[in-house]
C-alpha positions in Angstrom: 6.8 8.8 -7.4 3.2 8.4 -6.1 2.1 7.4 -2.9 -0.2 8.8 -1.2 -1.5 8.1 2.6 -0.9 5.5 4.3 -3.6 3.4 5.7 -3.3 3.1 9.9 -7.0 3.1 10.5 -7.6 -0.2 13.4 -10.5 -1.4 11.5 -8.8 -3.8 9.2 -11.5 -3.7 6.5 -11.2 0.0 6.1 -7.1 -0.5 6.1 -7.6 -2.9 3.1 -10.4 -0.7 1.7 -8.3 2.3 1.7 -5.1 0.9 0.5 -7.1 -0.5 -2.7 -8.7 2.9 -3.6 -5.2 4.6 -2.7 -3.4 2.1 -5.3 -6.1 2.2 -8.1 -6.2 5.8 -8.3 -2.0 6.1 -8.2 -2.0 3.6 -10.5 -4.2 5.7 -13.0 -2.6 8.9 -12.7 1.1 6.7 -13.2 -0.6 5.3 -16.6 -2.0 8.9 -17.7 1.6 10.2 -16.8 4.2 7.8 -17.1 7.2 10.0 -17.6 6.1 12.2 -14.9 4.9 9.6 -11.8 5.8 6.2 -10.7 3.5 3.9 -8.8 4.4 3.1 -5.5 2.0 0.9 -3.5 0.2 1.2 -0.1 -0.6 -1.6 2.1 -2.9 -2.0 5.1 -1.2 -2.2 8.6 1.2 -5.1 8.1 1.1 -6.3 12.0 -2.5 -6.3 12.1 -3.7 -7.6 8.7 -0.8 -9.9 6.9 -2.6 -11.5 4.7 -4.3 -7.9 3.8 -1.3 -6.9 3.4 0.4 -9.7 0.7 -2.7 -9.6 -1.2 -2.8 -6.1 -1.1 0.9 -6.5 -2.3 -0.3 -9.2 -5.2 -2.9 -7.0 -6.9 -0.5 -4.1 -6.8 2.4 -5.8 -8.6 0.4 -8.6 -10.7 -2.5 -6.4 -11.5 -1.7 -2.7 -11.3 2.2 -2.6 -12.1 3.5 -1.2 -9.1 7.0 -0.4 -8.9 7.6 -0.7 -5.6 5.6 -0.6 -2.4 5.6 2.0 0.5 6.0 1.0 3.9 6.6 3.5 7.0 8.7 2.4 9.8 6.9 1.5 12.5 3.0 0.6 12.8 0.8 0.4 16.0 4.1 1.2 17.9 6.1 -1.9 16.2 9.0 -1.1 14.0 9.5 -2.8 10.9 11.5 -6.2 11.8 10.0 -6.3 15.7 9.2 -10.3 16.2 5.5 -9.4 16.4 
């Protein structure tokens, strides 16, 4: 499985920035290995960019065959399912 850093920066266009180059370059090392790596994709900070995030999500599943997607368990002090 492949997945690399997450992406936490607070600038939102460096969060979606990062996440992209992250993915594409997973993504290539998961096609030049494919019984050695899965793809697993990184998204932006999901509280503070959404829609970064689900189209983030998008191009890593429609575009890049992801096989799943990694998220950690709490960003900018919210864990996952907080109402935020």
């Amino acid at each position: 499985m492949l997945c690399l850093i997450g992406c936490l920066f607070l600038d939102t266009a460096r969060n979606a920035a990062l996440a992209r180059e992250c993915n594409e370059y997973s993504a290539s090392v998961q096609k030049a290995h494919p019984t050695r790596f899965s793809f697993y994709a990184n998204l932006p900070n999901v509280f503070c960019d959404w829609e970064g995030a689900l189209k983030e999500l998008n191009y890593a599943f429609d575009v890049l065959g992801a096989e799943g997607v990694c998220l950690f368990p709490q960003y900018d002090g919210h864990y996952l399912g907080h109402s935020a």
